[in-house]
N, C-alpha and C positions, 0 to 999 in steps of 0.2 A: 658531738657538737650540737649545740641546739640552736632553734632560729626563733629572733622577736618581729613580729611583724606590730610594723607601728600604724593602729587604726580607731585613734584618739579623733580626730578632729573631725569640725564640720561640714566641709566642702561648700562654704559658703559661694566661694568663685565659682563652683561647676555649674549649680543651677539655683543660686540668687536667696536662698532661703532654705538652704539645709534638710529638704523637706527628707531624705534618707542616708546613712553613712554613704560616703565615695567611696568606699571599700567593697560597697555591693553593688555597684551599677555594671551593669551583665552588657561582654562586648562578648559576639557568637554565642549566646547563648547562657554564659556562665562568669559566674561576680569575678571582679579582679581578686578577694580574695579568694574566693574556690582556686584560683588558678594558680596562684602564689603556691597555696599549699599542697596542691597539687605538683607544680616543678619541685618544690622541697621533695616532697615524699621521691620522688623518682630520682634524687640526687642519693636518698638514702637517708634523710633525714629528717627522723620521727619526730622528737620532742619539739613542738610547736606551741609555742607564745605568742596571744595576740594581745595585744595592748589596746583596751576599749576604752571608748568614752562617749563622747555622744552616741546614744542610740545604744548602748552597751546592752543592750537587752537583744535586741533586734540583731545583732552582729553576734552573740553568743546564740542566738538559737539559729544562725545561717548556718554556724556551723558544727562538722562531723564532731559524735565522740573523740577523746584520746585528747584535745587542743584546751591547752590553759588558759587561764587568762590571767591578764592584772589591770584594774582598774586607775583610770584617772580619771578623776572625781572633780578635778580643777581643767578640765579641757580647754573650758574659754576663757580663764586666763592662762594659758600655758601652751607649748609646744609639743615640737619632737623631742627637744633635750629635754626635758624634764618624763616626757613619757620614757623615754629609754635608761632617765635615774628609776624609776617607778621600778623595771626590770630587772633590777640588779641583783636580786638573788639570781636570779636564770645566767648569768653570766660565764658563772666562775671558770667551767671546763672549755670556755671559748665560746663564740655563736657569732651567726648570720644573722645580719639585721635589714631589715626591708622595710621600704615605704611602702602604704596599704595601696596606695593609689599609683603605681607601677606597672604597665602590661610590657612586657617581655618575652623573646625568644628563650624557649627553654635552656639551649645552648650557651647565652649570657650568664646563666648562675654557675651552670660549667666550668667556665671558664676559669671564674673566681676558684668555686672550690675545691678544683684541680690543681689549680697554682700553688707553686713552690716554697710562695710568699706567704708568712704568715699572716702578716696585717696590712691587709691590702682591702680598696674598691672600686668597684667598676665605671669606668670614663670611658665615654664619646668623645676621643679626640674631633674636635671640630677648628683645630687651628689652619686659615684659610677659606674654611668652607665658604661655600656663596651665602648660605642662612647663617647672617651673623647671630649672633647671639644676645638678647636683649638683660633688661633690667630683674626677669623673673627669674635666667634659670640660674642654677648656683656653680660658680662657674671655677676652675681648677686651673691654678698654677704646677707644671712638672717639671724636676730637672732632673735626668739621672734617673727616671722612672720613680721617683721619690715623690710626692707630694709635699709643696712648699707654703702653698696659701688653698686657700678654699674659701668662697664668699659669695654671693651676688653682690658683693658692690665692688666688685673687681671686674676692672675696662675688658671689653670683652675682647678688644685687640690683643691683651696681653694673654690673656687666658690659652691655654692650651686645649681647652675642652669644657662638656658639661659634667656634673657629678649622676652618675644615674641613679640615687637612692639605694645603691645595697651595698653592703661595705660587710666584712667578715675580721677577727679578730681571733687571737690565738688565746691560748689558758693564760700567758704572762701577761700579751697583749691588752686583755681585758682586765687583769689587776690595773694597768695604767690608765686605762680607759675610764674606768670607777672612779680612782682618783680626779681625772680630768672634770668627771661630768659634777662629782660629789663638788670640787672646786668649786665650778661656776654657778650651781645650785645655791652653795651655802651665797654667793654673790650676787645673787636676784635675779640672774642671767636664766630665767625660767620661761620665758618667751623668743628664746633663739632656737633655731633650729638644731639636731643633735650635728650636721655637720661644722659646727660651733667646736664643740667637744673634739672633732679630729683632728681638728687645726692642731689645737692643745697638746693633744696627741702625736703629731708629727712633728711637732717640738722636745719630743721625748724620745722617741721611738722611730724608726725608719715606717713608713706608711708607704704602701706601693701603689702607681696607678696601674688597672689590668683592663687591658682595651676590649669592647666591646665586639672590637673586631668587624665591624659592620653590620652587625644582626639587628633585626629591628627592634626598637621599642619606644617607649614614649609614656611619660608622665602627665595624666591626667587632672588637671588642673581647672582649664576654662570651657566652655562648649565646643570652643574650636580646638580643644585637644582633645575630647570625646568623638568630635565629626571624625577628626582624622586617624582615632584610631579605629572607627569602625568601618571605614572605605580604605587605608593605607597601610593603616599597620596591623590590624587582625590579618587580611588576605595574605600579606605577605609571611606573616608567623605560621597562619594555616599550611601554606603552599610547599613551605621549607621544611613542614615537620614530617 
């Protein structure tokens, strides 16, 4: 299995003007991607694909030997779905796929690719929770452990959870999935996100949600998702590992 780490874009939200990828801004010490690639490798999983664009220069030399890349040359007009079209030869034998901008408990990817379930990604059940769920994050309908919808523009009362940006796929799985993303590519659909594509996908295919189980993490997006993960959710990933 190989993994695509999607780290195309320009973090304009994080600090106002792009001025370095999100992919390298260092919580404890070390970039979120160092750390990505890092929990891969310690899962066992060598063949590593980063998906560059802004700064594509600057992000291939952050990092180690052995790691490929594939360029998206259209960043600012385009997405996650179309950076994860970009990837499609890396596919075929199955892979993990991750948002660059993710910090996570190493035990979250575990989880995933321990499971039984081929085509499956991980969710923060947050149905209940006191922190409701706003208009940014992308948010998960489940019935049956199945995923039904996926969206941000889906009420956060109905939603069952957030998506956490990594999602895994099997050898067949990813035949469907190409299909999906090739679909909505040939359809202008170049500016949605790739969880666009799983919707698609679990209209085809059974798509599992695998719960995060409580471990920390948190998707890096605005200043105040950088504050807290460097006071909240670093300490507690440190303290646990």
């Amino acid at each position: 299995m190989k993994a695509i780490i999607l780290a195309a874009g320009k973090g304009t939200r994080l600090n106002g003007a792009a001025i370095r990828p999100k992919c390298l801004i260092e919580v404890g010490g070390t970039s979120l991607l160092e750390r990505q690639i890092a929990s891969l490798e310690h899962e066992g999983i060598s063949e590593i694909v980063v998906v560059v664009g802004f700064a594509a220069a600057e992000v291939r030399d952050h990092c180690k030997r052995g790691i490929a890349f594939v360029e998206n040359e259209n960043f600012s007009e385009t997405s996650s779905l179309y950076s994860l079209w970009l990837a499609r030869e890396h596919m075929a034998n199955g892979f993990v796929v991750l948002n660059s901008d993710v910090l996570f408990h190493h035990q979250i990817l575990r989880l995933l690719l321990s499971s039984a379930r081929p085509n499956a990604l991980l969710l923060d059940y947050r149905r209940g929770a006191t922190d409701a769920m706003g208009e940014e994050e992308m948010k998960v309908i489940v019935k049956g452990q199945l995923v039904i919808d996926i969206s941000k523009d889906i009420d956060p009362i109905r939603a069952d959870g957030e998506n956490v940006g990594i999602a895994k796929f099997s050898e067949d799985g990813a035949s469907t999935l190409l299909v999906c993303l090739s679909d909505l590519v040939k359809k202008g659909q170049v500016k949605d996100w790739a969880p666009r594509a799983f919707l698609e996908f679990a209209r085809e295919k059974p798509l599992y949600a695998i719960s995060t189980a409580g471990y920390p993490w948190i998707e890096v997006d605005f200043p105040e998702d950088y504050q807290k993960a460097l006071t909240e959710i670093y300490p507690q990933i440190s303290s646990e590992s």
